[in-house]
N, C-alpha and C positions, 0 to 999 in steps of 0.2 A: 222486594228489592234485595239487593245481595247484601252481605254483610262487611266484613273487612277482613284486612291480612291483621294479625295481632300478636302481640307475646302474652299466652294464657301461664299462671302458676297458682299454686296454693299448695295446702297441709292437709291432712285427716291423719289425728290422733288417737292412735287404736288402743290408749288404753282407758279413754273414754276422758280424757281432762279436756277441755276448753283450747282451742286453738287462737293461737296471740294473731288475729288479726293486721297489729301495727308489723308483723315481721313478712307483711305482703309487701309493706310499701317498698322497703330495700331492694326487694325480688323485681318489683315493677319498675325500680329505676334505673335498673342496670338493663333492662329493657328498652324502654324508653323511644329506643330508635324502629324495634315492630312497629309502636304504636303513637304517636305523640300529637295523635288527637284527642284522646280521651283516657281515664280510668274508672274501672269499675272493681272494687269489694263488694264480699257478700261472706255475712258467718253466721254460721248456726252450731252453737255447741261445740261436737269436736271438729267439724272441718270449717275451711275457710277458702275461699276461694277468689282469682284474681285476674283482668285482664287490661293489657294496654292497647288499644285500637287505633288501627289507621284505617279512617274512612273512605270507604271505598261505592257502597251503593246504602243507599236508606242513610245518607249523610246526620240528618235531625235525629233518627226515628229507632236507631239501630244499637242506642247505650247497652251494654252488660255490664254484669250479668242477666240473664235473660232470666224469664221463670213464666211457668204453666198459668194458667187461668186462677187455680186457689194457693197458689205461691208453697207448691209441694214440690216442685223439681224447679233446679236452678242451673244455670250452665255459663260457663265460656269456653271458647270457641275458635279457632283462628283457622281461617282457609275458606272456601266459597265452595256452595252446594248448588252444583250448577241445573240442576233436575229439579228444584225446590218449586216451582210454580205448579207443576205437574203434583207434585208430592200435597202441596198445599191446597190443591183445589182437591182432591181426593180426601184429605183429612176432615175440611170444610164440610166436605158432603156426609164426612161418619161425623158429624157436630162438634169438631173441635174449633174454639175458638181462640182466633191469633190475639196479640195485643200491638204488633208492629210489621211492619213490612221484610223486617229482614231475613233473609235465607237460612240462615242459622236456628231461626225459631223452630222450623220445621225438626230439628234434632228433638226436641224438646216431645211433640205430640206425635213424633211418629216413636221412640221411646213410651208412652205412655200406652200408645194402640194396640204396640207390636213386643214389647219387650226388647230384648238383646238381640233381637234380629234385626233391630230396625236399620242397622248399620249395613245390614245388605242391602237397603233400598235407596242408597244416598249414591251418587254417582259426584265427583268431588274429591277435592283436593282438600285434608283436612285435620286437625289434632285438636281432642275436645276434652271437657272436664263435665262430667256432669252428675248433682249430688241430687239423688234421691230422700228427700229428708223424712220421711214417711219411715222408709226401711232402712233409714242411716249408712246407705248405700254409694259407694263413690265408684264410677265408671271411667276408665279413659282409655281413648281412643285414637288412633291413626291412622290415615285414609290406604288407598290397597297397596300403591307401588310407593309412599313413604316419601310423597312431596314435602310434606310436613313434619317438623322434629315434635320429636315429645323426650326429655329426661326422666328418671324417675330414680327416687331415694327411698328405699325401705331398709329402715335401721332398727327394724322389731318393735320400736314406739310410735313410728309415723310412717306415712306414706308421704312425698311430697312429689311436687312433677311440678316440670316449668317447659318453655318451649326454646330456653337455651341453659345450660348446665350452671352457668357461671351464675346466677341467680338461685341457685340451691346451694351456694359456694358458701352464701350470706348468711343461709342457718346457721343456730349455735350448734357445735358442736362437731359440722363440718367441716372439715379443710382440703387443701387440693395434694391430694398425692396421687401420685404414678401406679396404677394398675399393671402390674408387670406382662401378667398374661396376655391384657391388651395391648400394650407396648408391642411385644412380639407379633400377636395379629396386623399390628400400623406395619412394621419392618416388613414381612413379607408382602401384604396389601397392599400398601402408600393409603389406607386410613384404618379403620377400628370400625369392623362390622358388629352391627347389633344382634343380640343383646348388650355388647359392652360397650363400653365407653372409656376414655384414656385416664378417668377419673375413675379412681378407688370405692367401691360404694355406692357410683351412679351410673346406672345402665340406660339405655337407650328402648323404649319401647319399639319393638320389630314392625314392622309394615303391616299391615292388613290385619292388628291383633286390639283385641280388648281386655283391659287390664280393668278386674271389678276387686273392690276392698268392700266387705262385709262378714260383720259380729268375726273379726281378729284374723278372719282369711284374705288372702293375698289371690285370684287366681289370673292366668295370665292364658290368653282362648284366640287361635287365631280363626277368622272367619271366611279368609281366601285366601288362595293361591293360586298361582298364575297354569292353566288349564295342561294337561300334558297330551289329553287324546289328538291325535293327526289324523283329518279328512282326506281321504284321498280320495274320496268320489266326487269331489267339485273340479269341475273345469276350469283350467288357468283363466280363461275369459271371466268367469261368475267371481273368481276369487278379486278379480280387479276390480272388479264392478263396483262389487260390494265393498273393497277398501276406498275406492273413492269416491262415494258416497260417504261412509263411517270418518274418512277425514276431513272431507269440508262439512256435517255433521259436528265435528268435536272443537273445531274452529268456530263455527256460528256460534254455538253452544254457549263458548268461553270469553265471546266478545260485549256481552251485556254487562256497562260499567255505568256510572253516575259522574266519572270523573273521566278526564284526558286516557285514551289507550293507545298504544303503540305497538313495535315489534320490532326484536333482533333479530338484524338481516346480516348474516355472513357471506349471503351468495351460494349457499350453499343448499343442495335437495330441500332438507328439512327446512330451514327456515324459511327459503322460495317458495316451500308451498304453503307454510302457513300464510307467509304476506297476499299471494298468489288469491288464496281463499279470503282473507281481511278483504284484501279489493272488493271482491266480488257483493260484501256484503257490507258494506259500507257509503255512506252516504257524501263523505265525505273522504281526502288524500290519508292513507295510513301514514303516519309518522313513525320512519326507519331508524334504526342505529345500529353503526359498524364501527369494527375500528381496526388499526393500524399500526405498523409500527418505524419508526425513523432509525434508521441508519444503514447497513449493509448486505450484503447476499443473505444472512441468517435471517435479522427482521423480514427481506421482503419474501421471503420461503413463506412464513408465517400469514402476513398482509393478505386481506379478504377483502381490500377493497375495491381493485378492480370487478369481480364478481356482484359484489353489493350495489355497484353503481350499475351497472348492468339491470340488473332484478331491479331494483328501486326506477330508471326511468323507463323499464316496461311497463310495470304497474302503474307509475306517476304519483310516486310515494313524496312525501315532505322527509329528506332524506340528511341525516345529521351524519358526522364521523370525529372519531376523535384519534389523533394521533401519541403516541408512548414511545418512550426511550427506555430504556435500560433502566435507570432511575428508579422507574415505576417501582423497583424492589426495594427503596424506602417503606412503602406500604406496608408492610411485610407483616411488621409489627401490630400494626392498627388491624390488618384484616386477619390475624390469626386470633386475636382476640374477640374480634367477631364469631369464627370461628366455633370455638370452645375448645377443638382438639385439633392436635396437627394434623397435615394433608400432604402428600406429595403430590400436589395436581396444580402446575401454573395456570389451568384457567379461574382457578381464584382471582387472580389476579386480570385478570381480560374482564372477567363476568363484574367485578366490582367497577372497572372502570369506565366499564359500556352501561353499566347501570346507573354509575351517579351522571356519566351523558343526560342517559333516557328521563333522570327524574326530573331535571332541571324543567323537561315540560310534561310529559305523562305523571300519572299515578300506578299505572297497570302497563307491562309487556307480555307480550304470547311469546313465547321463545318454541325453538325445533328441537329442544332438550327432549330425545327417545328414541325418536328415526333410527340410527344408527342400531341399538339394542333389540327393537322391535322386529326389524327386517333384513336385519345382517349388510350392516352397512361398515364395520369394520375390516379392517384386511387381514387382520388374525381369524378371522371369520371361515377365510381362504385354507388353513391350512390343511384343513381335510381332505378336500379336492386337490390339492395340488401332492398332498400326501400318500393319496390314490396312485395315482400319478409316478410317483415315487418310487412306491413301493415292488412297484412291474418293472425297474430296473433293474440287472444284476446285480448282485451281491457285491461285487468287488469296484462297480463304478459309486454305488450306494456308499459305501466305506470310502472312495475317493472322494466324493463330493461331500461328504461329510465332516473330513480333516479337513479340506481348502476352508468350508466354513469358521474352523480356529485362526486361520491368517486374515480375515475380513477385517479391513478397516470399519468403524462405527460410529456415527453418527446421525443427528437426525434435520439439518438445517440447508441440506443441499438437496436435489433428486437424487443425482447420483449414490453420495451416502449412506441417506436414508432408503433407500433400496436396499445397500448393502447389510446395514442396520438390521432391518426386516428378514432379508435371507439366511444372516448369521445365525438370528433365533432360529429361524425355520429348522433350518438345517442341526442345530445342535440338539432341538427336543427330537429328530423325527425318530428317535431310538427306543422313545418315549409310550407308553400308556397313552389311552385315548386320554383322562381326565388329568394325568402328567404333564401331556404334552400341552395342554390348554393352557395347566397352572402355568407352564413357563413361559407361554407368552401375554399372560396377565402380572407374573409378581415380581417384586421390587426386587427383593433379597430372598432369594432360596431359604427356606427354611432351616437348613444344613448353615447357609451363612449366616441367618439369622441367630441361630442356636452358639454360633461359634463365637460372634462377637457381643454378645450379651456377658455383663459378669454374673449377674444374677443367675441360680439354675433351681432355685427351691420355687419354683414355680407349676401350675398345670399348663400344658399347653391345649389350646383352644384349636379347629380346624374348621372354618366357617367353610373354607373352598370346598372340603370333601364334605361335610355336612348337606350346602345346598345342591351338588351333583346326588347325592343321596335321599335328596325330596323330588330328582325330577325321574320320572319313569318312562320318557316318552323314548321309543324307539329311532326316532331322528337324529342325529348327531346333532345337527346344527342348534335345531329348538332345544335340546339340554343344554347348551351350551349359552344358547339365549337365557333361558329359565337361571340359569345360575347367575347370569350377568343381572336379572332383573332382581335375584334376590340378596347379591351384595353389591358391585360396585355401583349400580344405577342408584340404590335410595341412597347407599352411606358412604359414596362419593360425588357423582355429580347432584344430583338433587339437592344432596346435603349442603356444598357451596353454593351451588344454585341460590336455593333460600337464604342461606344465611349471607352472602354477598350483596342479595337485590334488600333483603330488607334492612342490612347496614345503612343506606339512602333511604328509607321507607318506601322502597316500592314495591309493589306487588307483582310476582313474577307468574303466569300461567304456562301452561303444558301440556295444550291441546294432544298432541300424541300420544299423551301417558292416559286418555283417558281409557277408563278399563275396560270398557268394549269393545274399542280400539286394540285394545292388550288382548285379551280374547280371542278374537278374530285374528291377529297376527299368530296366536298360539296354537291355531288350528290351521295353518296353513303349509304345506310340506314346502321344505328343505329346499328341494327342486324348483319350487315357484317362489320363495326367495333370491334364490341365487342360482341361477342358470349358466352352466358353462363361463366360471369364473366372475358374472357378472354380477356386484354388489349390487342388493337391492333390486332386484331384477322386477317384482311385481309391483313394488311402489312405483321405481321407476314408470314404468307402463300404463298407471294408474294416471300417472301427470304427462303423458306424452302432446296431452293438447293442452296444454294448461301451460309448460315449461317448454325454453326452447332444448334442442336437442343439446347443443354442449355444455346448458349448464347441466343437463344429468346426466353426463357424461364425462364430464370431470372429477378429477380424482379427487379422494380423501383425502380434507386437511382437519387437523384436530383444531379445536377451539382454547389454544393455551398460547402460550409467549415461547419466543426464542430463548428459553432460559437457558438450555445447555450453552450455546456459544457465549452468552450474559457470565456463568458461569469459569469460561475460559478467560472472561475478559476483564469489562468493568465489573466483576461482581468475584472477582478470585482472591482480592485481600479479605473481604470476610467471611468466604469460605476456609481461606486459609487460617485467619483469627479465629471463628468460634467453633471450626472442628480441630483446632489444633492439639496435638497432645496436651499441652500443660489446660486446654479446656474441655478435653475429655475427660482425663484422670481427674479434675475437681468436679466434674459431673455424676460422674461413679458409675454410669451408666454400661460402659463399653470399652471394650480393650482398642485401645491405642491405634496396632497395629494395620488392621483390617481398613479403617477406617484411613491412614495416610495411604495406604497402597490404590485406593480409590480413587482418592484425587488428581494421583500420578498420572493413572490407567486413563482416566479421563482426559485431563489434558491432551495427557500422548496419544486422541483418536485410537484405542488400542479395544475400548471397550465406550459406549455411549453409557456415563453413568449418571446421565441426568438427573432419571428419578430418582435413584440412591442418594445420591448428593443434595436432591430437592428434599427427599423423607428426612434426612439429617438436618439439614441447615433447618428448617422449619422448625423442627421437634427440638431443636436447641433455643432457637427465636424462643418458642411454648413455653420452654421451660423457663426462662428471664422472665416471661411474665407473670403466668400463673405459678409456678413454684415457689420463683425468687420474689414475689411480690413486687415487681418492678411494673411501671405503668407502659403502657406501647410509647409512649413519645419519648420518655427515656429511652430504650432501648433501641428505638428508633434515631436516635441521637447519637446515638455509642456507634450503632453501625455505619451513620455518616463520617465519624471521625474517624474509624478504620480506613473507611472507603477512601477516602479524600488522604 
C-alpha cells in the first residue's frame, strides 16, 4: 500500500558529535500541516532523522521512520512511489523481506540491492532522507521533474534538510536573511530557481539529484534529465497512439488511494483529460473542483466555470466550485508563509483555495499541472512560428510594425487586450536572439532593470535562464525551449506552489502528466507534431479527439491564476500603494524608490501590464514582514486590512 504526503527533516553532524534529537521536534511543528497524522524520530549518533505524516494508503501499517530487516538503513520519506508493487515483488523474489505494506519501504531494499542507483528504478513523486548507519552514510533525495521540495543547510558542522525551509529557521544559530543573489534571480524569474533559495545559507536540492554526506564529504550527483535526442522516424499516427496510452497509463497508475480521491477540473485540455481518464477507471462518480470568480468583465475573463460544468456533467462527476472576490488577497500573508519564499504567481492563490474546497472531502487530487510544458501548450510557445513568419517580411514593414508595438495598450483581463498584451511582447523581443527572445517572454524584470533598481551591487549574479538553455542540446527550438521550462519554472514555480498550497490543507496533490515516461516520450517527439501550423498541442490534442468534445480542445488558453492585475487597479491599490511606497522602500533598503513608483503609474495607466512586477513586489514585501520582520501572517494580515478598508 502507498505511503503518505509528509514533511521529512533532520541533522547529520559532520564533526562526529551526537545530534540533539529534541531539536526535531520544533522542525516537525512548524510542519505540522504536511502531516498531522503521525510522527516519527529516529537517532543514531551523529544524525537524527524526522517525519510528520499524512496518511494516505497503509493507514495502520505505514509509521516512520522505516528501516531494513536488521535495522541498518532507516528512512523518511514524503511523496508516493507509484511503481512499488512491481518493484516489491521483484525484491521479494531476490529474498528481501518487507515489515509493512507501504511504498516507501521499497526505497529502503531497493538501496540495499542496487546501491545509488536505485533511484532510477522508482517512477514517483518524491523527497527522501535515508541514513545508512553501517557506513554512517546520509542520502537525500528528490524525484526527477521536482514535485517534491527538499531544503538543505550545510554550515561546514552539519548537514540539515527539511521539506520546507522555515523549519531549519529553528536551528540555533540560524536566522532568516536575504540571499541577495537569489533576490535578483526572484526579480528577473517571479521565484528563485534551485540550487538557491531566498534564504542565506539554504539552498534548494535541484530536481532529479542525490545529495550523499560521508566521512566530511558533501557530494551533490544528478541522476536524470529530461532527454534531448528527437525521433523523427515515427509516424505522427504511432506518436499518438503511444501518447494515449502512456496518459491514461499515468492516470491509472496515480489513482490507487486508501482514502477519498478526487480531481481539479478547470475545463480545461489537461485537466479534461485526467477527469476523462479517472471515469474510465473508476468505480464509482469522480469528485470535481473548480472555481471562480465574482464580480466583473476581469473576474469573468478568468472564470472556468462554464467549462468545468461542461466536462463534469459529461463525465457525471460529483462536481463542487467555489466562488472568490478580490478579498481573497487577505490570504496573502498566511499562504506566503506557507510558501517559504516569495512568488509572483497568483495561482497561489486559486490553487490554495480550490484545495482547501477539495479537502473538505478528499484526501488526494490528480491535478493537469504539465500539459501545457510537456507539449507546447502555451502561447509563447508560438513565437517561433509566427517569427518565421516575420522574418520574410521586408525590412522596413518589419521596423513599422515593430515601433506600432511601443503604442500597444496592455493588459491582460479582456480578449481584446490581452491579445494586444501578447503582440507587444512578440513584437518588442523579435529583434532578439533565439534564447533572448524566449527570456522576454518569460521574465519579470529585465535583468538590466533588475540590476538597476537593486541598491545592493557587491554581489555574484546567478543566470539559471542561460544555464538551463546550456544543458539542452536538442536541435528543436521548441523542445529546448520546453527542456528549460522543465528545468526551472515547472519545479520552482508551479510544482513548488502546487505542493506547498495543497499540503497547507493537508492534501495530497498528484500529477499524472509529469510522470517521467510521460516526460520522455514528450521529449522525443518533434516540434512539428507538437504544434502544427499554429496549433497548441497539436498531438495531445489528437490523442483525445474521442475521448473530449471538439471545443473543449479547441479552446483557447487560460492560465490557472486570479484577475490580480485589475485587483491590483482597484480593491487592492491602497496596499499596493502603502507597502511599495517610497517612505516603505527606503526603510526596506532593498531598492531605489524611483523605479518602483513609475510602475505603478505605468500600470494603472494600461501603458504597460505590470502585473507580475507589481505581484513580485507586493509579495516579497508581504515576505519580508514576516520572515525578516518576525511578524506572524495574522498580523500582517491585519495591517493590510486596515490599509485596505
Amino acid at each position: 500500500m502507498h505511503e503518505a504526503m509528509c514533511g521529512i527533516y533532520g541533522i547529520l553532524e559532520l564533526t562526529g558529535a551526537r545530534a540533539r534529537a529534541d531539536l526535531l521536534t520544533a522542525m516537525g511543528r512548524l510542519t505540522l500541516h504536511r502531516g498531522p497524522d503521525d510522527e516519527g524520530i529516529y537517532a543514531d549518533g551523529p544524525c537524527a532523522i524526522g517525519v510528520r505524516r499524512l496518511a494516505v494508503i497503509d493507514l495502520a501499517g505505514g509509521h516512520q521512520p522505516l528501516s531494513n530487516e536488521d535495522g541498518t538503513l532507516w528512512l523518511v520519506a514524503n511523496g508516493e512511489i507509484y511503481n512499488f508493487r512491481e518493484l516489491r515483488k521483484d525484491l521479494e523474489a531476490r529474498g528481501h523481506q518487507f515489515k509493512t505494506h507501504s511504498d516507501c519501504e521499497t526505497i529502503i531494499h531497493l538501496y540495499a540491492q542496487y546501491g545509488d542507483d536505485f533511484v532510477r528504478y522508482l517512477n514517483g513523486m518524491f523527497g527522501f532522507a535515508l541514513w545508512d548507519a553501517t557506513r554512517k552514510r546520509l542520502l537525500l533525495g528528490r524525484d526527477r521533474l521536482g514535485v517534491k521540495p527538499m531544503y538543505v543547510l550545510n554550515d561546514g558542522k552539519r548537514v540539515a534538510f527539511a521539506s520546507e525551509a522555515k523549519a531549519l529557521l529553528t536551528l540555533p544559530g540560524v536566522s532568516a536573511n536575504i540571499d541577495m543573489a537569489a533576490l535578483d534571480s526572484y526579480l528577473t524569474l517571479g521565484y528563485v530557481p534551485a540550487p538557491q533559495s531566498i534564504f542565506a545559507g539554504i539552498e534548494k536540492l535541484p530536481p532529479a539529484t542525490l545529495l550523499v554526506v560521508e566521512a566530511g564529504r558533501v557530494v551533490r550527483r544528478r541522476y536524470w534529465s529530461v532527454p534531448n535526442d528527437v525521433d523523427r522516424s515515427v509516424p505522427e499516427k504511432a506518436w499518438v497512439e503511444q501518447l494515449r496510452l502512456r496518459l491514461e497509463e499515468s492516470v491509472r497508475m496515480q489513482m490507487v488511494s486508501d482514502v477519498p480521491i478526487g480531481a481539479f477540473l478547470s475545463g480545461g485540455v489537461d485537466s479534461s483529460a485526467v477527469v476523462a481518464f479517472m471515469a474510465a477507471h473508476s468505480e464509482r462518480p469522480v469528485k470535481t473542483y473548480a472555481i471562480g470568480f465574482e464580480g466583473g468583465k476581469a473576474e469573468a475573463f478568468y472564470s472556468e466555470l462554464t467549462n468545468a460544468r461542461r466536462v463534469a456533467a459529461l463525465f457525471g462527476t460529483e462536481h463542487r466550485e467555489i466562488m472568490v472576490r478580490s478579498d481573497i488577497a487577505r490570504l496573502l500573508p498566511q499562504l506566503l508563509w506557507h510558501m517559504d519564499e516569495p512568488l509572483a504567481d497568483s495561482a497561489l492563490l486559486t490553487t490554495y483555495v480550490v484545495s482547501d474546497l477539495a479537502r473538505r472531502e478528499v484526501t488526494v487530487v490528480l491535478s493537469g499541472v504539465g500539459g501545457d510544458e510537456l507539449f507546447g501548450g502555451y502561447r509563447r510557445y508560438l513565437g517561433n512560428y509566427y517569427g518565421a513568419h516575420f522574418d520574410r517580411l521586408p525590412a522596413w514593414v518589419r521596423w513599422g510594425v515593430a515601433a506600432l508595438g511601443e503604442w500597444m495598450p496592455s493588459d491582460r483581463h479582456s480578449p481584446a487586450l490581452d491579445f494586444s498584451r501578447l503582440a507587444k511582447g512578440f513584437l518588442s523581443s523579435l529583434a532578439l536572439p533565439f534564447e533572448e527572445r524566449y527570456r522576454a517572454y518569460v521574465q519579470v524584470f529585465s535583468r538590466d532593470v533588475a540590476e538597476a533598481m537593486l541598491k545592493a551591487t557587491s554581489f555574484r549574479r546567478s543566470d539559471a535562464f542561460k544555464e538551463a538553455f546550456q544543458q539542452t542540446t536538442s536541435e528543436d527550438s521548441l523542445n529546448r525551449i520546453l527542456s528549460v521550462d522543465a528545468q526551472t519554472q515547472l519545479p520552482e514555480d508551479i510544482l513548488l506552489l502546487t505542493d506547498k498550497m495543497s499540503m497547507a490543507v493537508s492534501l495530497e496533490c498528484r500529477v499524472p502528466l509529469l510522470d517521467h515516461e510521460l516526460v520522455e516520450l514528450a521529449a522525443r517527439m518533434p516540434e512539428a507534431t507538437k504544434i502544427r501550423r499554429g496549433r497548441l498541442k497539436h498531438a495531445m490534442k489528437a490523442a483525445l479527439a474521442d475521448l473530449l468534445p471538439a471545443d473543449v480542445l479547441a479552446q483557447r488558453k487560460r492560465g490557472f491564476g486570479a484577475p490580480i492585475g485589475a485587483w491590483l487597479k482597484g480593491g487592492l491599490a491602497p496596499i499596493v500603494r502603502s507597502l511599495l511606497s517610497d517612505a516603505a522602500v527606503r526603510a526596506r533598503g532593498l531598492f531605489r524608490c524611483e523605479p518602483i513608483r513609475e510602475l505603478i503609474d505605468a500600470h494603472q495607466a494600461n501603458r504597460i501590464d505590470g502585473t507580475d512586477r507589481l505581484l513580485a513586489l507586493l509579495n516579497l514585501e508581504i515576505w519580508c514582514r514576516i520572515f525578516l520582520d518576525a511578524r506572524t501572517p495574522s498580523d500582517v494580515a491585519d495591517e493590510l486590512a486596515v490599509v485596505k478598508a
